[in-house]
C-alpha positions in Angstrom: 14.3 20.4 -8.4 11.3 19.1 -6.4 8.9 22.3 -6.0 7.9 23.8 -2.8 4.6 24.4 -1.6 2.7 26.0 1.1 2.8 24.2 5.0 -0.7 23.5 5.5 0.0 24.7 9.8 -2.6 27.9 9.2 -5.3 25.4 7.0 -8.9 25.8 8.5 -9.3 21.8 8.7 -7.4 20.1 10.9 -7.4 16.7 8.9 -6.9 17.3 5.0 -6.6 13.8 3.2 -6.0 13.3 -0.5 -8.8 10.9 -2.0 -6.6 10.2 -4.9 -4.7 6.8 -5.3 -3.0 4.8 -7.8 -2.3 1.4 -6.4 -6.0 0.3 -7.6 -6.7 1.6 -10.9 -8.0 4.7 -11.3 -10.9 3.5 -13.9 -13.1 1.0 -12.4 -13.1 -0.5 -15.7 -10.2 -2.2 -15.8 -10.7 -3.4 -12.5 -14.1 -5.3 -13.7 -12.1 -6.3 -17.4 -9.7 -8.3 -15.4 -11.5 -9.8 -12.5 -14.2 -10.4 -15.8 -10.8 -12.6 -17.5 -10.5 -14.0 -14.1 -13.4 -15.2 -13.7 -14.5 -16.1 -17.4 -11.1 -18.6 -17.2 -12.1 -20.4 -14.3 -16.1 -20.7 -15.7 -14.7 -22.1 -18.6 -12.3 -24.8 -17.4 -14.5 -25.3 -14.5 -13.1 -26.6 -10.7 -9.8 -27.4 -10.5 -8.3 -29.0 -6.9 -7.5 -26.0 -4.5 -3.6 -26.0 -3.6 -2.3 -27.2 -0.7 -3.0 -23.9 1.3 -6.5 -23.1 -0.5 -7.6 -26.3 0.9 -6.9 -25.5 4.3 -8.4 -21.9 4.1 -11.5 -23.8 2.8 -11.3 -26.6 5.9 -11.4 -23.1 7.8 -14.3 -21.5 6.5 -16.5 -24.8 6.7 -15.5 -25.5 9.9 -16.2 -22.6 12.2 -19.8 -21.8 12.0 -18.7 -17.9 12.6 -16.4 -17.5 9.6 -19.1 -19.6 7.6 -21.2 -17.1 8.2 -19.1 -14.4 6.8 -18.2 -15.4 4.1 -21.2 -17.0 3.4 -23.4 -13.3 3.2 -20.7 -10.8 2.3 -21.4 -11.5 -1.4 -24.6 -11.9 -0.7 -24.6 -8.5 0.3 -23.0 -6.9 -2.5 -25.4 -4.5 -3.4 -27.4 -5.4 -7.1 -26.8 -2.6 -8.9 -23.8 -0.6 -11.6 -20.9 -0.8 -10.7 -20.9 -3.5 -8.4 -22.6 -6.9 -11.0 -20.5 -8.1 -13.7 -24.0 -8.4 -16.2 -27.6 -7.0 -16.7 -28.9 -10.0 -14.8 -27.5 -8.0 -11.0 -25.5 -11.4 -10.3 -22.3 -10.0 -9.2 -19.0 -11.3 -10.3 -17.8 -13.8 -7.4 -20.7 -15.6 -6.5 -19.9 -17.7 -3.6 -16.8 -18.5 -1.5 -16.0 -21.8 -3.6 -15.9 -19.2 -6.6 -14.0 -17.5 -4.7 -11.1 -19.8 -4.1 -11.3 -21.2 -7.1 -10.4 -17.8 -8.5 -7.8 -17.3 -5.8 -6.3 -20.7 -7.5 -6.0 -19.3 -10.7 -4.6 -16.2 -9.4 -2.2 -17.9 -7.4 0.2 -19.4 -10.5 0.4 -16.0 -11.9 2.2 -12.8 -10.9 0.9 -9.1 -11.1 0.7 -7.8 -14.6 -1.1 -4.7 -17.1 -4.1 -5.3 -18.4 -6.1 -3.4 -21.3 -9.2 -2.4 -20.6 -11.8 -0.4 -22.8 -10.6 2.9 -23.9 -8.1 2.6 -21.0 -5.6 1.2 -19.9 -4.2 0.2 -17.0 -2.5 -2.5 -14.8 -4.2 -4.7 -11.4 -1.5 -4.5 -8.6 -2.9 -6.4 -5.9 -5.4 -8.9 -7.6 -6.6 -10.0 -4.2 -7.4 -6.7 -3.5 -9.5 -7.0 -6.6 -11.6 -10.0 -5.6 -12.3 -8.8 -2.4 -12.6 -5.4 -3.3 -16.7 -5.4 -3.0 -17.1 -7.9 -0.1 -14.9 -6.3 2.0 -17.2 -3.3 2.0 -19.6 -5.4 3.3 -21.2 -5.3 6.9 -19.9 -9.1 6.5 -17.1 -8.6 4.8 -16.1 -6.2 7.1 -16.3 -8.3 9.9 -14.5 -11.3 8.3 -11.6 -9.4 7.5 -11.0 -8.2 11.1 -11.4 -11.7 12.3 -7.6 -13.1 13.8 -8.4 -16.0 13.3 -9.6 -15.1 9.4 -6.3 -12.5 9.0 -3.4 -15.8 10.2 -5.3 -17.6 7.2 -4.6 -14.4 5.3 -1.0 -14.4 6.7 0.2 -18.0 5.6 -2.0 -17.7 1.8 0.0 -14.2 1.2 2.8 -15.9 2.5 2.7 -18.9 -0.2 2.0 -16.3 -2.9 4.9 -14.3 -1.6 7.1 -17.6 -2.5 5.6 -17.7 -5.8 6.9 -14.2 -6.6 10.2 -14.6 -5.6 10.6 -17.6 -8.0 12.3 -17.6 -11.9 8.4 -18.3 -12.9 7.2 -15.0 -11.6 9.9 -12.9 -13.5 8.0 -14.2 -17.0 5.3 -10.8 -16.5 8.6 -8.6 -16.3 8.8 -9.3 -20.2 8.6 -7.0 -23.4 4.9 -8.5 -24.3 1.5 -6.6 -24.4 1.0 -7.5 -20.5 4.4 -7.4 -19.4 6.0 -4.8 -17.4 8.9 -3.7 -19.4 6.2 -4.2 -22.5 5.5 -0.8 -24.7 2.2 0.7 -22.2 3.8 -1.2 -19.2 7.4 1.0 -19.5 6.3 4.1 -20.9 3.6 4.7 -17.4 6.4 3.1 -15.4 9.4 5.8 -16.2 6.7 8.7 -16.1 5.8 8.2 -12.4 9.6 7.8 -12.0 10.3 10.8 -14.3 8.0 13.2 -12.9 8.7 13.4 -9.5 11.8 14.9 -10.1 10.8 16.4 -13.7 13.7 14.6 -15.3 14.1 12.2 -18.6 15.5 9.0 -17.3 15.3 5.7 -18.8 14.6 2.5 -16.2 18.8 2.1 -16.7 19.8 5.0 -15.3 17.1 5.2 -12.5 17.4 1.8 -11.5 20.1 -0.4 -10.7 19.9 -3.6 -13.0 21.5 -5.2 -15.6 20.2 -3.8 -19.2 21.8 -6.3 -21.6 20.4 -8.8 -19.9 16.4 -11.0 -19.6 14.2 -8.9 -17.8 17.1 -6.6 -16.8 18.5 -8.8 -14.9 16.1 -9.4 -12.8 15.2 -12.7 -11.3 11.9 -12.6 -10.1 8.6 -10.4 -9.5 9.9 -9.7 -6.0 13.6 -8.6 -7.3 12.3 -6.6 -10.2 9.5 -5.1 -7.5 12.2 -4.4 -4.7 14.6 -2.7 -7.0 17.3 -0.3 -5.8 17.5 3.4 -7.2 20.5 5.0 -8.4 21.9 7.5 -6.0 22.7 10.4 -8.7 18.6 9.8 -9.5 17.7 10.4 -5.9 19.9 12.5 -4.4 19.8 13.2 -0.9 18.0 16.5 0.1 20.2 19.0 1.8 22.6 16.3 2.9 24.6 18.4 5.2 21.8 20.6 6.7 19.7 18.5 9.4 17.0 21.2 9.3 16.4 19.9 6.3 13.5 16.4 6.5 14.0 14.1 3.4 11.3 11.8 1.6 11.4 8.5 3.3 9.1 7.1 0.6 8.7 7.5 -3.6 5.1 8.8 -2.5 1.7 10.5 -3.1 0.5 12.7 -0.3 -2.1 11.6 1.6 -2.8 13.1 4.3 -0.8 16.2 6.7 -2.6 16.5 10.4 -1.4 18.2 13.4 -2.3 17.8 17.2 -2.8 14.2 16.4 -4.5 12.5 19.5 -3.1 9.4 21.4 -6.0 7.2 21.0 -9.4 8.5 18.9 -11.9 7.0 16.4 -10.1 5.9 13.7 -12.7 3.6 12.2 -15.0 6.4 12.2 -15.7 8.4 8.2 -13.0 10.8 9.0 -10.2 8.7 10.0 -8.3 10.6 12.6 -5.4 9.6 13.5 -4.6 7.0 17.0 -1.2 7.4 17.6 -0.9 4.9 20.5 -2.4 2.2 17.7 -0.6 3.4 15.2 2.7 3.2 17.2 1.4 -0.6 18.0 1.1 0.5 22.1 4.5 1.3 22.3 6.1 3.0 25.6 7.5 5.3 23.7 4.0 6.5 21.8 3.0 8.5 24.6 5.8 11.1 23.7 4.1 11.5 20.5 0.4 12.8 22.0 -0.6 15.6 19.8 2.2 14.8 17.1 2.0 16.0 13.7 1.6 13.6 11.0 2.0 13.3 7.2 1.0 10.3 5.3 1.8 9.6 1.8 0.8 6.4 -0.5 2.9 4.6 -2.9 1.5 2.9 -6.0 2.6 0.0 -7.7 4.5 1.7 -10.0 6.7 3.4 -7.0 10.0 2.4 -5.5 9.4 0.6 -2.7 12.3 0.9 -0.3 12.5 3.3 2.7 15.0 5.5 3.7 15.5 7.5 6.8 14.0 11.3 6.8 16.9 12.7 9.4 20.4 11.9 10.8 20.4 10.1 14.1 19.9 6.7 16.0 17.4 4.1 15.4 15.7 3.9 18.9 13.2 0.8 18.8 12.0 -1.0 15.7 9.4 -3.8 15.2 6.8 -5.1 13.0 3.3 -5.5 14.2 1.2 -7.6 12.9 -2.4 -6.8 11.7 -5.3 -6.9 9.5 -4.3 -7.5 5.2 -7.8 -6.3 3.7 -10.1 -4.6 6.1 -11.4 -1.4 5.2 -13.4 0.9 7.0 -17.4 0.2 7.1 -19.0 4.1 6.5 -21.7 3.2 4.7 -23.9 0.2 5.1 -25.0 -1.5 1.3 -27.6 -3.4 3.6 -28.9 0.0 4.6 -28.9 1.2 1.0 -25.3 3.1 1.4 -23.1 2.5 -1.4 -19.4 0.9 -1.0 -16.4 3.1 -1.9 -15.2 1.8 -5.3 -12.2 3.5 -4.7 -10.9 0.5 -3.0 -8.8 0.3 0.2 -6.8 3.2 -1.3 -8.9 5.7 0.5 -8.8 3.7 4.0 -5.1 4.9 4.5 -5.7 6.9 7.8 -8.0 3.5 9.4 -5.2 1.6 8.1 -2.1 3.3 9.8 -3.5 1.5 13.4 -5.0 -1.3 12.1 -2.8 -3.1 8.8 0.5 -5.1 9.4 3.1 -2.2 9.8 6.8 -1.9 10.8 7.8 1.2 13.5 10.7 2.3 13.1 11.4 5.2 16.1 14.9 7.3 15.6 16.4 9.6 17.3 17.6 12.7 15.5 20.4 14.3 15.8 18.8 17.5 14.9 17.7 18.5 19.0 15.1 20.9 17.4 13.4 17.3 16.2 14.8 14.3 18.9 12.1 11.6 18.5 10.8 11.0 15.7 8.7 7.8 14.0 8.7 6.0 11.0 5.4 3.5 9.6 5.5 1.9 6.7 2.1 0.3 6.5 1.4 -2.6 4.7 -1.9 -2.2 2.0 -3.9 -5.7 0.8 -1.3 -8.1 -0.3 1.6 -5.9 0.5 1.6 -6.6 4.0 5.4 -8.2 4.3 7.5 -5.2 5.7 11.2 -5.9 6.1 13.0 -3.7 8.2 16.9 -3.3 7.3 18.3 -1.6 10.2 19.1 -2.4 14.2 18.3 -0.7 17.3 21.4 1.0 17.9 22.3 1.5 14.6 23.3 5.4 13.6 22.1 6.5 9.8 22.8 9.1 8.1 19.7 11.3 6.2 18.7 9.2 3.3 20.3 6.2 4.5 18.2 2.9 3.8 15.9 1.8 6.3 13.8 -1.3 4.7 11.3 -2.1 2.2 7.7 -3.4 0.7 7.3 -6.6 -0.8 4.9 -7.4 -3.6 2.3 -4.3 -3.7 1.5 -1.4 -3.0 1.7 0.5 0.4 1.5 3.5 2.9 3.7 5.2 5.0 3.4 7.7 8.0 6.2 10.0 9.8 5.3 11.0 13.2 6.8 14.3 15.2 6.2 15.5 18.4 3.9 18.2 19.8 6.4 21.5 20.0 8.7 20.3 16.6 8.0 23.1 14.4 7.8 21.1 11.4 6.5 23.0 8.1 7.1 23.4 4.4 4.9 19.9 3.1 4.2 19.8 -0.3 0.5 20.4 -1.0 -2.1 17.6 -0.4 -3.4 17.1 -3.6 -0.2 17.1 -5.6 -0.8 15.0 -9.1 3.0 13.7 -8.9 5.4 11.5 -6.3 7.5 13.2 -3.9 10.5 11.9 -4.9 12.2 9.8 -2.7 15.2 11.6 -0.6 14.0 14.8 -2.0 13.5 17.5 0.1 10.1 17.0 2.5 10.3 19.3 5.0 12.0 21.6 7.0 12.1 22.1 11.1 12.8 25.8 12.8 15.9 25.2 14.9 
């Protein structure tokens, strides 16, 4: 039974966000052990010729003085000093943009797996995220990655390493092995997320739809194992026949709840208030959400990553905007002698809402006490491909499937209107996932 906790409508701050994350992990140092591995493989076996789409991003950089530029000083600017140099010397760990895509080159044969680092242990997600991690704090870095020009680069390299993961190769790091997913460490962490959500025992079979007698499940690739379906009887649908009743859209942490969101504000600024006209990518119809309320909640790489509608009712408009893949916000200047947030773009989730590649999915209930409502699932680092699964047109019903995440690790927003008395969240703050299709919410009729 998924717990029940205070709506935060009466809370003194109007913004409450939940600094806590889990895509990145949570100890720096395994972060630094595997970009170190990274990094120590390509030093050792020195340059090896970029891949086809490498190359190009290369030709790119050398051949427009302003993106030379960038990503010429962000690593310059890297400040020297713990945590951000890999030795005593202050050199930090990616030295140069050539380092840089060589290590990108390396990444790119290999899929997403655990790593062991220290007295910890834990497992790197996104490794772009992790070689960018430092420059894109930077005043340069910063810029670079909110250039269009530098994010349709991004586009088409995500989009060749998003080929990679759907092949046979990839499916190699779903394996019993120390790095492997289904490997002793990489099991146990992945069926307690699952398990307590919900406070159950289940093992991966009877969460997850697959095939258990056979390789890796059954599972064919990264991508398959990574956009795997969940077992109905392990998420049931909250309240199915009561439409006061919101369900989970998203196996999620809670980030954020606001009310009397604005249409258009600051959201670059240190406390990320919400745009709703950005997030809702200018849509006509984001003017009927001016001071909406707003929860946010974060999935990790652990999660499931499909979405699933939080009411009954008609899918009104639905599109995927295109946007930025690893921009974060710039709060405090290293030049200046700030520091940058080594919490990664995990804490950047309300910036990112009007600025990262996003779908919108806007339904209308067929609760009247809710009528419009919106859906964004926000794409985080390399987990920017958003499928959406439904059509304009198309009638759901609560907890019915809506699309999904490819490859990483994500956010996701639901939007209501100003005058939808919408209460009952659970508490910002909450250690476990909301489980998906639990119980969310619930409106006043």
């Amino acid at each position: 039974m998924v717990h029940q906790h205070g709506d935060h409508s009466n809370i003194p701050h109007k913004h409450r966000v939940n600094r806590l994350g889990a895509w990145m992990p949570t100890d720096n140092r395994v972060h630094r052990e595997w970009l170190g591995r990274a990094i120590d493989h390509v030093d050792e076996h020195g340059e090896k010729e970029l891949i086809p789409v490498l190359r190009e991003f290369k030709d790119m950089i050398e051949g427009n003085p302003r993106i030379y530029m960038y990503f010429s000083e962000m690593w310059d600017e890297i400040p020297s000093k713990p945590p951000y140099q890999n030795d005593p010397t202050g050199q930090s760990q990616i030295r140069d943009y050539p380092h840089m895509l060589q290590i990108l080159n390396h990444v790119f044969g290999r899929a997403p797996e655990w790593t062991d680092a220290a007295a910890s242990v834990g497992m790197v997600g996104v490794p772009m995220a992790a070689i960018f991690d430092y420059a894109m704090g930077t005043p340069s870095g910063h810029a670079a990655f909110l250039d269009p020009d530098v994010n349709c680069m991004l586009k088409k390299i995500l989009n060749e390493w998003g080929k990679y993961l759907k092949s046979p190769e990839s499916a190699e790091v779903l394996g019993d092995h120390q790095a492997g997913w289904f490997g002793e460490v990489g099991y146990k962490d992945l069926m307690e997320v699952a398990n307590a959500a919900n406070k159950t025992s289940f093992v991966f079979e009877d969460m997850y739809m697959c095939q258990p007698s056979e390789k890796h499940y059954g599972f064919k690739s990264w991508d398959d194992f990574f956009t795997r379906q969940v077992h109905d009887s392990a998420r049931p649908v909250a309240s199915p026949d009561d439409d006061n009743v919101i369900a989970n859209s998203c196996e999620s942490k809670v980030f954020s709840v606001a009310r009397d969101a604005k249409l258009r504000d600051k959201f670059w600024i240190k406390g990320q208030p919400y745009s709703v006209v950005d997030m809702l990518g200018n849509d006509p119809l984001s003017k009927q959400f001016d001071g909406a309320t707003i929860y946010q909640a974060f999935l990790s790489a652990l999660s499931y990553h499909r979405w699933h509608t939080p009411v009954s009712g008609k899918v009104k408009r639905c599109f995927v905007r295109d946007g930025t893949y690893f921009s974060e916000p710039l709060f405090e200047s290293p030049v200046d002698g700030g520091n940058i947030d080594t919490g990664g773009i995990g804490v950047a989730q309300g910036y990112l809402s009007a600025l990262a590649t996003r779908a919108v999915i806007f339904i209308e209930a067929d609760n009247p006490a809710i009528g419009l409502m919106a859906f964004i699932g926000i794409g985080m680092d390399e987990v920017s491909t958003c499928e959406i699964t439904v059509k304009e047109g198309q009638h759901l019903k609560k907890g019915d499937e809506l699309g999904m995440f490819h490859f990483g690790g994500s956010s996701h927003c639901l939007l209501f209107r100003n005058g939808v008395k919408v209460g009952g969240f659970p508490e910002v703050g909450r250690s476990e996932n909301v489980p998906v299709r639990g119980r969310l919410a619930v409106v006043e009729p």
